[in-house]
C-alpha positions in Angstrom: 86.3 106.0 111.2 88.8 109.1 111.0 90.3 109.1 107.4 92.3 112.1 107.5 95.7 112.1 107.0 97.2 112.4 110.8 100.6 114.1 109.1 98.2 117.3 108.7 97.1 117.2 112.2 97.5 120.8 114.4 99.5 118.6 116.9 102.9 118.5 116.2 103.3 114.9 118.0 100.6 113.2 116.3 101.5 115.2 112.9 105.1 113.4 113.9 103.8 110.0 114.4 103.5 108.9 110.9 107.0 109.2 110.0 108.0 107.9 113.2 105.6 104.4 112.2 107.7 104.1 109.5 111.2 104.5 111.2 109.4 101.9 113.4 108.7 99.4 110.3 111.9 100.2 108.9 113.5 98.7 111.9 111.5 95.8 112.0 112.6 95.0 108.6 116.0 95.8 109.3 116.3 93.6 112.3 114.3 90.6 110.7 117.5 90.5 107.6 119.9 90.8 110.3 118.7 87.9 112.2 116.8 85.9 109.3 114.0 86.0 110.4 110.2 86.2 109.3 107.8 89.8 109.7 104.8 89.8 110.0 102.2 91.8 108.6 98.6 92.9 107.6 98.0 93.1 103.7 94.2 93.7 102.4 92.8 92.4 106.1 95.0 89.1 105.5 98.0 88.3 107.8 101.3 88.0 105.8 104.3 86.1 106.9 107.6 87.7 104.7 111.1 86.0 105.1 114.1 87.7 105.0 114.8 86.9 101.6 112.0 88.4 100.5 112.6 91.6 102.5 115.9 91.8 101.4 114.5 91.4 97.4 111.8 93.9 98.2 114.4 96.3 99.3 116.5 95.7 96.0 113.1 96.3 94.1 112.9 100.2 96.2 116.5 100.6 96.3 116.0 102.2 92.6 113.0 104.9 93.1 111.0 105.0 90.2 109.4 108.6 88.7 106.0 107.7 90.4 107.8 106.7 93.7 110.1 110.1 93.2 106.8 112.3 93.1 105.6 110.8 95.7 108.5 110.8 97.7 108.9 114.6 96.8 104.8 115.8 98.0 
């Protein structure tokens, strides 16, 4: 298995495709609180069903970056 980061890939499209798989999830997310609805998703190899309500209190939980989020956010 590949484990380098795709984002330093020479290919500007594959390089691009990381950011554009999170726009991806954010919409997923976005459009599961809109319509109430459950995600789902893969966590530690186990499948993970996440209501709305608890997308909605995850997002109030990020809304307010932390210093360790902020450096990350910044690299």
């Amino acid at each position: 298995m590949n484990t380098k980061d795709i984002r330093l890939s020479k290919d500007p499209d594959l390089a691009g495709s990381f950011d554009a798989i999170l726009r991806a999830g954010q919409s997923a997310v976005d459009l599961a609180i809109q319509t109430n609805t459950q995600i789902v998703t893969l966590v530690d190899g186990k499948i993970v069903y996440r209501s709305a309500e608890q997308l909605k209190k995850e997002r109030e939980l990020n809304s307010h970056p932390t210093v360790a989020n902020v450096r990350t956010m910044e690299s």
